[in-house]
C-alpha positions in Angstrom: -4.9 -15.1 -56.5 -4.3 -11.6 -56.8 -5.3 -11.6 -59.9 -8.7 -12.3 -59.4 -8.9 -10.1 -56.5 -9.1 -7.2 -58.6 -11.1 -8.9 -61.7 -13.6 -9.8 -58.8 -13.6 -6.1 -57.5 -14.1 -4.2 -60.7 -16.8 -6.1 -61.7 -18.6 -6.5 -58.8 -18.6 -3.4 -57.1 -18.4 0.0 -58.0 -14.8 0.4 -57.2 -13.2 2.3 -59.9 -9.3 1.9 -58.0 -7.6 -0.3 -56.0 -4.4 0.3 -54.1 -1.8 -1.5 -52.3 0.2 0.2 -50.0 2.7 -1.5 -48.0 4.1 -0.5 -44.8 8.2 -0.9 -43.8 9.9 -0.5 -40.7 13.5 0.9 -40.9 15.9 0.7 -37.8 18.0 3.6 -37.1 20.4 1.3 -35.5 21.2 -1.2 -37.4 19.9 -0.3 -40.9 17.5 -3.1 -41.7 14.0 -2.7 -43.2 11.4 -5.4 -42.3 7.6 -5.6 -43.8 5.1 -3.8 -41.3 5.4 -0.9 -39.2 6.6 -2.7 -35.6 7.7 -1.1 -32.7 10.7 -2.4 -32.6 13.6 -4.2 -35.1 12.8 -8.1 -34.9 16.6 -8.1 -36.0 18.7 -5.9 -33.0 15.7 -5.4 -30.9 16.3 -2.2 -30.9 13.3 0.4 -30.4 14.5 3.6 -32.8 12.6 2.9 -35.6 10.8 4.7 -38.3 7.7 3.6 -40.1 7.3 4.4 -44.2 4.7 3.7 -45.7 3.0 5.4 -48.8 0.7 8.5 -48.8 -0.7 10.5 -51.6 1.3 8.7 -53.9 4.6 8.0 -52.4 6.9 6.7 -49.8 7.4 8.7 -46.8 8.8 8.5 -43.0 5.6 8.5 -40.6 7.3 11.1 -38.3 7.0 13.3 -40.9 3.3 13.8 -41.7 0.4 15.6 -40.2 -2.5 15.1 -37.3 -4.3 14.1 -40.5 -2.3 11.7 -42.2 -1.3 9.8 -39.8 -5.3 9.9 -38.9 -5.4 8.1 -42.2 -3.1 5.4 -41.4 -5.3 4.5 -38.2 -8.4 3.8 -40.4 -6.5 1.9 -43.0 -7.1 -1.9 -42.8 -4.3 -4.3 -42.0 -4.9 -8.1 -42.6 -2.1 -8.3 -39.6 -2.3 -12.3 -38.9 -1.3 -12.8 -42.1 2.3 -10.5 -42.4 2.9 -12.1 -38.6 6.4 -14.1 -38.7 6.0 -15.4 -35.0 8.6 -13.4 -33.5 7.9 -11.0 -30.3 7.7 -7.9 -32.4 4.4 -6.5 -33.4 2.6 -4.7 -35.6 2.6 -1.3 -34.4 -0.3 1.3 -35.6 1.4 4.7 -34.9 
């Protein structure tokens, strides 16, 4: 469980935090917003979407952040199999 997760983690390493930080995909056509960023809506198909996720403390579009940031998001770790629904989309790492 989640809960023993992060019992687990504070008292067996010397992890002082632990943060969860969800990623969304918003499409710009039909308005939906689906878990994970994806390269495209699993619900139109369509391929304008925008990625938010949270940085620094709060939810933001992708498009919008720096060479750095969006450095950050490349070395965060995704446990991808498990947020896969089956559909064609994928999980798209900006």
């Amino acid at each position: 469980s989640l809960a023993n997760f992060v019992l687990k983690t504070f008292h067996c390493t010397t992890n002082d935090q632990i943060a969860f930080s969800p990623e969304f995909t918003n499409c710009n056509d039909c308005g939906r917003t689906e878990r994970g960023i994806r390269e495209k809506c699993s619900y139109c198909g369509s391929r304008r979407v925008e990625g938010i996720t949270r940085i620094t403390g709060y939810f933001t579009k992708i498009s919008s952040w720096n060479k750095g940031k969006i450095g950050e998001l490349h070395d965060r770790y995704r446990n991808q199999e498990y947020f896969l629904t089956g559909t064609d989309s994928k999980i798209m790492v900006a």
